[in-house]
C-alpha positions in Angstrom: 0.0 0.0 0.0 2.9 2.6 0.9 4.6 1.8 -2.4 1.6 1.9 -4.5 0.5 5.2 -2.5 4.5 6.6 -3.3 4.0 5.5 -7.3 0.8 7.7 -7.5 2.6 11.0 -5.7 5.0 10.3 -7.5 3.2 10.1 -10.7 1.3 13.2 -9.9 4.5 15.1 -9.1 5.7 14.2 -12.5 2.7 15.2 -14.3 2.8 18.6 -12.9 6.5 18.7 -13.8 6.4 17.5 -17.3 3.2 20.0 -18.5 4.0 21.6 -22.0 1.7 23.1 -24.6 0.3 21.3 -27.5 3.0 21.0 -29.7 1.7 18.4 -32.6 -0.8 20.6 -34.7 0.1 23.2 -37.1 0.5 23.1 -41.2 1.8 20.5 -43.0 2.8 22.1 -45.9 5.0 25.0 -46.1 3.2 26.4 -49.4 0.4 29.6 -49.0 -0.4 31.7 -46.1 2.0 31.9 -43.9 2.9 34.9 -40.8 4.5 37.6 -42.3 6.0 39.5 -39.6 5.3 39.9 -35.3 6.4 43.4 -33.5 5.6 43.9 -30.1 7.9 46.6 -27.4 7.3 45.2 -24.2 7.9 47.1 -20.5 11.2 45.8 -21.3 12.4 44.0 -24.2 10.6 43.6 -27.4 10.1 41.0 -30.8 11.1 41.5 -34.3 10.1 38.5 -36.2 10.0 37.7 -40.0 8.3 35.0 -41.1 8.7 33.2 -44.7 9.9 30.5 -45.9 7.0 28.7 -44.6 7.8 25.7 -41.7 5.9 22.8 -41.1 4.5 22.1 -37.7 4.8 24.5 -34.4 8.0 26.9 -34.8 9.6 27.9 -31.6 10.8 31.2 -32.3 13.3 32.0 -28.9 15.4 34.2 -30.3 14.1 37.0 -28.6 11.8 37.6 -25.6 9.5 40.3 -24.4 8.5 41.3 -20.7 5.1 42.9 -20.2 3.6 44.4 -17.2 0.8 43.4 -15.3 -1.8 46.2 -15.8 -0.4 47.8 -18.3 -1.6 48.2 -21.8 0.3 47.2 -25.2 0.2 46.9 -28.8 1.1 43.9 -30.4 1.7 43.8 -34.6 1.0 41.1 -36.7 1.3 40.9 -40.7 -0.9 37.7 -42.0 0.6 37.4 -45.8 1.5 34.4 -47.6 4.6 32.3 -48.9 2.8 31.1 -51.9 -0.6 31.7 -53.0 -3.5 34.3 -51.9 -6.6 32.3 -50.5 -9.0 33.7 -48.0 -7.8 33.1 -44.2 -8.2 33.5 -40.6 -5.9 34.1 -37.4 -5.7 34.7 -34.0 -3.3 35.3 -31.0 -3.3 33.8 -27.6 -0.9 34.6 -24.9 -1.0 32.1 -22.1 -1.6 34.8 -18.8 -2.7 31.7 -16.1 0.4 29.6 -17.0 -1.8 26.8 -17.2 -0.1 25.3 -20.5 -3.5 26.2 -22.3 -4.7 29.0 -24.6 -7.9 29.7 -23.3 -10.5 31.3 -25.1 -10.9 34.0 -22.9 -6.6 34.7 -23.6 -7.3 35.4 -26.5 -6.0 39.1 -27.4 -7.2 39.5 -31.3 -8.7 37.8 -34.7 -8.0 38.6 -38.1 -9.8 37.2 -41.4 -9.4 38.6 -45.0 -7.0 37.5 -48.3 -3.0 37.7 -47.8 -1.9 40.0 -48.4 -3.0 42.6 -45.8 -2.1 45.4 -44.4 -0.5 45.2 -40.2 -2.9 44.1 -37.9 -2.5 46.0 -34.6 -4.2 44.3 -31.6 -3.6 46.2 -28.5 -4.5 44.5 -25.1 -4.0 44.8 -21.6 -2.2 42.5 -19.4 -4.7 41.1 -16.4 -3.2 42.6 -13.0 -3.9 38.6 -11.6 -1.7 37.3 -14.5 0.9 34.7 -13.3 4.3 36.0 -13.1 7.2 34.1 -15.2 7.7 33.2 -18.2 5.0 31.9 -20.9 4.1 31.9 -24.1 2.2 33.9 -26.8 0.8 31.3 -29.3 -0.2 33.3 -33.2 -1.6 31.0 -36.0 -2.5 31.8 -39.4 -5.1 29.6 -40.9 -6.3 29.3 -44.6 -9.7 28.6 -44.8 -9.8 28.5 -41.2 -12.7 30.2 -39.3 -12.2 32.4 -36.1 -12.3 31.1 -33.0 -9.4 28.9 -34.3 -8.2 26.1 -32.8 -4.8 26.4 -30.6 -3.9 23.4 -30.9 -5.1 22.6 -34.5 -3.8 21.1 -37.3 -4.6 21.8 -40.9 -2.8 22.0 -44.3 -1.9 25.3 -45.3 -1.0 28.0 -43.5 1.7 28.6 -40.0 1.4 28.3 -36.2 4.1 30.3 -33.9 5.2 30.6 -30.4 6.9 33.2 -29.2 8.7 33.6 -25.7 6.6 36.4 -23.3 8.0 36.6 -19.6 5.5 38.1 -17.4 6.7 40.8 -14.5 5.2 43.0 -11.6 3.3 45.7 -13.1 1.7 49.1 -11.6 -0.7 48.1 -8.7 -3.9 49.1 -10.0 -5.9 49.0 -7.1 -4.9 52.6 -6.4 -6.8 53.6 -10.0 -10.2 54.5 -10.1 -12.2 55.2 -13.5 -11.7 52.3 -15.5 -15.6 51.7 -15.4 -18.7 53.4 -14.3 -19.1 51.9 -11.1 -15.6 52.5 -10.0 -15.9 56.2 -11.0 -14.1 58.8 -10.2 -15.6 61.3 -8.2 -16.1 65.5 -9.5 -18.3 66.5 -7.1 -17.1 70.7 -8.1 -16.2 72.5 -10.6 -13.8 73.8 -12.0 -11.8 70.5 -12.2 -8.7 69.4 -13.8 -7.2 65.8 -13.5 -3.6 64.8 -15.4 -3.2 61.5 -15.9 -2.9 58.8 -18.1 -4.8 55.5 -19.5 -1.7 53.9 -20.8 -1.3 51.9 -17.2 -4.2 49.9 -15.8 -7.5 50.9 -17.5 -9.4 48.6 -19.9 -11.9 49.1 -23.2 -15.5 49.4 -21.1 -16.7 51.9 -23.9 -18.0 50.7 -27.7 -17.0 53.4 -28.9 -13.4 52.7 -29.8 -11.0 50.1 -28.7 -8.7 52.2 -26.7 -8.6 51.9 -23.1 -10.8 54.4 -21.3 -11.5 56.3 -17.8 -15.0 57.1 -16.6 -15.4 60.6 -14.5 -18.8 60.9 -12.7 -19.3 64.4 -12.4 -22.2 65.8 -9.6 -23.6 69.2 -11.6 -24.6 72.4 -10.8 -28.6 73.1 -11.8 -27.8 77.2 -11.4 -24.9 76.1 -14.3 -26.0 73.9 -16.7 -23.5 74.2 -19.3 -20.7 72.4 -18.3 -17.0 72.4 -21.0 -15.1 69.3 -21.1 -11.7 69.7 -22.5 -8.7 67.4 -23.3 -6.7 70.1 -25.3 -2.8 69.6 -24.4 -3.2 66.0 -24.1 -0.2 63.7 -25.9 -2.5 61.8 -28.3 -5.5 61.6 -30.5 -8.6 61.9 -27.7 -12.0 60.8 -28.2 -14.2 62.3 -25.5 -18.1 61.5 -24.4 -20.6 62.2 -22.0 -23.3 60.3 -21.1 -26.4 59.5 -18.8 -26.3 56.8 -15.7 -27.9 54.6 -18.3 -25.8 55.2 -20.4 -27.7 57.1 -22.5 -25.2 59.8 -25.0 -25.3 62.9 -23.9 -22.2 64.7 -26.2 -18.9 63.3 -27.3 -16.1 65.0 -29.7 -13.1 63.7 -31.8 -11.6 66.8 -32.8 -12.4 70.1 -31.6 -11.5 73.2 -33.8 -9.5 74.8 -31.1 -7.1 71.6 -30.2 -7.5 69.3 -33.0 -6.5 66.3 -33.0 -7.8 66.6 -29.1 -11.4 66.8 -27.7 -13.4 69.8 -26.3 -17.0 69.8 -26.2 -19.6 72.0 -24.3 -22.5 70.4 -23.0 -26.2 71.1 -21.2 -26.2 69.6 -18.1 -30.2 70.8 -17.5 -31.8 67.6 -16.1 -29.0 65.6 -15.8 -27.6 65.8 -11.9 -25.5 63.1 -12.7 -23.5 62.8 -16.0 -20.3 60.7 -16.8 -17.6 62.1 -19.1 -15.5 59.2 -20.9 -11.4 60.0 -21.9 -10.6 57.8 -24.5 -8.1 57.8 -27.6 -9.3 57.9 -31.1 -8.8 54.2 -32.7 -6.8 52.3 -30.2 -4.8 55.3 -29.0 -3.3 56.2 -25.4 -1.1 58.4 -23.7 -0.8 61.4 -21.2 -4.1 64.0 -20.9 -5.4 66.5 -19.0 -8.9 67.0 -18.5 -10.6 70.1 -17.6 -13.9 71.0 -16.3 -15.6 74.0 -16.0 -18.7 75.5 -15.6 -17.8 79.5 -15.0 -17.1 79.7 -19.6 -21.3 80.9 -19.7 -21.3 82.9 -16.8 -18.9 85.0 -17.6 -19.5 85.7 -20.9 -23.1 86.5 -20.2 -21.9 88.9 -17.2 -19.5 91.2 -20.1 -22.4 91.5 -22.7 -25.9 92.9 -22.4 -28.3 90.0 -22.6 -28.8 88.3 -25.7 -32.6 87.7 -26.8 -33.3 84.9 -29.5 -36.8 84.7 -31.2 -38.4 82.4 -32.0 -37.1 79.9 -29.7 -37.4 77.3 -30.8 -37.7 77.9 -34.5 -38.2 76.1 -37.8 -36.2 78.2 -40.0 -35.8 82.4 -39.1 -34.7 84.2 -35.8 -34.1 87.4 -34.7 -31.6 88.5 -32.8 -32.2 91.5 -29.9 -28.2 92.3 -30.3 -27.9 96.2 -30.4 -24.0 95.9 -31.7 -22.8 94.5 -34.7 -20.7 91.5 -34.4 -20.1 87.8 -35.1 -22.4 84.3 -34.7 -21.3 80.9 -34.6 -23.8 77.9 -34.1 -22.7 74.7 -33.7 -23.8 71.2 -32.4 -23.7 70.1 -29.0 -20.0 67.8 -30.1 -19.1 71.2 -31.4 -19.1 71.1 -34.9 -20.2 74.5 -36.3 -22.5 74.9 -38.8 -23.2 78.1 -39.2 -21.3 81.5 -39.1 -21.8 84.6 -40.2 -21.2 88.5 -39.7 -24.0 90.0 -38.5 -25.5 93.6 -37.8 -27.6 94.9 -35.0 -30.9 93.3 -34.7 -30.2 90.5 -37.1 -32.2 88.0 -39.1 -30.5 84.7 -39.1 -32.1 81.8 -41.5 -31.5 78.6 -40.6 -33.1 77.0 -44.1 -29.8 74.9 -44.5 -29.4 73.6 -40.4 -30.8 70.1 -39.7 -33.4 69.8 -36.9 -31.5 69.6 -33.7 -29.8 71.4 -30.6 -27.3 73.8 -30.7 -25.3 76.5 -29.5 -25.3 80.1 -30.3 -22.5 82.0 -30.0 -22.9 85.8 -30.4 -19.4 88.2 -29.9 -19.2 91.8 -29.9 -15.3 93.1 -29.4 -14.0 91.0 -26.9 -17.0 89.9 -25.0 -19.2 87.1 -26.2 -22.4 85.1 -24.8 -23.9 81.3 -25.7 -27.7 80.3 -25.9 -29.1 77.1 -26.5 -30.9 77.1 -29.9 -33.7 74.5 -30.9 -34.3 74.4 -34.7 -37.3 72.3 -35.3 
């Protein structure tokens, strides 16, 4: 009983000892579709690989390895061409975060499908903060006539399958970051506000709207001032900014604003809405260093250094008047803060509005160097 009892630990100790990945599928031929090239810069370290000729089987590719962070966020490049012929294909890439020896589904970090050959693929992706530290592997196959989800561990006729060395190290602890969703908010309770940070490190895709990773602000407004600006002007990268509901019902976003292009600035009505969200995010899959800004005082003051500006009808369905008794200047543009309208005008205008769609927007009326902004409903 003792020895019998000392075979089976013993067993069991060498079954934990001896796990490997799958290392019998892959293509048999070395003709066709085949990896083109892998770039990835990690925390440290990086992979520059080039793929044809074509190998049969699993290729080990050790020459180099790259370290990622937990938490952090990184872009990985992949080019699915061929060594032969063009024939419709998928791919997809795995990196193995548990250590279990598997690629599981949900390591899965991005699918391609289309007709080598194609441009670079970039899927970015964030390392989980409770991914196993050490060294592991990242797993890319290209599959013609394959169908996504592929198969890890698949074999098939045409086409290549890739590991690639990845060592996992201690990243950022995250549990000091708030905002990657909307129930971890954070907090704006006044205004002005202005937050520098960054959603490079420990922040995750919760919004559709684009892939990069994003951080939610839950901002407490002010019913005496409703109009609130949002503004990532000075930030490192392409922005993407949004505002939205508790729901998650839109409220306002902008990609571009004319001021800061390629950054975001929008001006919003907060009337109704005690509680709105604003969303930093990067246009595409972009990230970096921004500020945000908040502020409610850009109305007030502008109605405070300019008599009073009356707009009638309101709302219209084609022709107001305006009770300005200077000449001067009018911009009207959406609620993302794309103008549609401007114009030189003279004291007591007429305005048509025959070519604006239906909507909400802003008015903005200037005289010398004082201005003011009403909210203008074309019907």
């Amino acid at each position: 009983m003792r020895i019998l009892l000392l075979s089976i630990l013993f067993v069991g100790f060498c079954l934990s000892c001896n796990a490997q990945y799958c290392t019998s599928g892959g293509p048999s031929s070395t003709a066709d579709s085949n990896i083109e090239s892998v770039t990835i810069t990690g925390t440290s370290g990086s992979i520059n690989y080039t793929g044809c000729p074509g190998i049969i089987g699993l290729e080990q590719y050790t020459a180099q390895t790259v370290s990622l962070g937990q938490g952090n966020n990184f872009s990985l490049d992949v080019q699915f061409v061929t060594c032969g012929g063009n024939y419709t294909g998928a791919g997809e890439v795995w990196i193995d975060f548990n250590q279990n020896y598997t690629f599981d589904p949900s390591e899965s970090i991005g699918t391609w499908t289309g007709i080598p050959p194609g441009p670079i693929s970039t899927f970015n992706f964030t390392v989980p903060g409770t991914a196993a530290l050490g060294a592991t592997k990242m797993r890319i196959i290209q599959q013609e006539a394959g169908i996504n989800p592929l198969n890890p561990c698949g074999s098939f006729t045409w086409g290549s399958a890739t590991d690639f060395n990845v060592n996992i190290i201690q990243g950022v602890d995250c549990s000091a970051f708030s905002g990657d969703d909307m129930a971890d908010a954070i907090d704006v309770a006044t205004l002005p506000y202005t937050d520098n940070s960054s959603n490079s490190v420990c922040y995750t895709n919760q919004n559709p709207t684009y892939s990069s990773p994003d951080v939610y602000y839950r901002v407490v407004t002010d019913p005496a001032n409703p109009y609130i600006k949002a503004s990532l002007c000075g930030s490192n990268f392409d922005t993407f900014i949004s505002v939205v509901e508790p729901n998650g019902t839109f409220i306002a976003g902008n990609d571009d604003a004319t001021t800061c292009g390629p950054q975001s600035e929008v001006i919003f009505d907060a009337t109704n809405h005690p509680i709105v969200y604003v969303i930093v995010e990067g246009w595409g899959a972009e990230y970096g260093d921004y500020t945000l800004t908040l502020n409610d005082d850009l109305l007030n003051i502008g109605e405070s250094e300019i008599d009073d500006l009356k707009i009638y009808p309101n709302p219209t369905n084609g022709l107001i008047t305006l009770s300005n008794e200077l000449p001067g200047s009018l911009e009207i543009s959406t609620m993302n803060g794309k103008i549609v309208l401007s114009a030189n005008v003279d004291a007591f205008a007429n305005v048509s509005l025959e070519n604006v769609a239906a909507g909400v927007y802003f008015l903005k009326y200037t005289s010398g160097n004082q201005f003011v902004i009403k909210k203008l409903i074309k019907e």
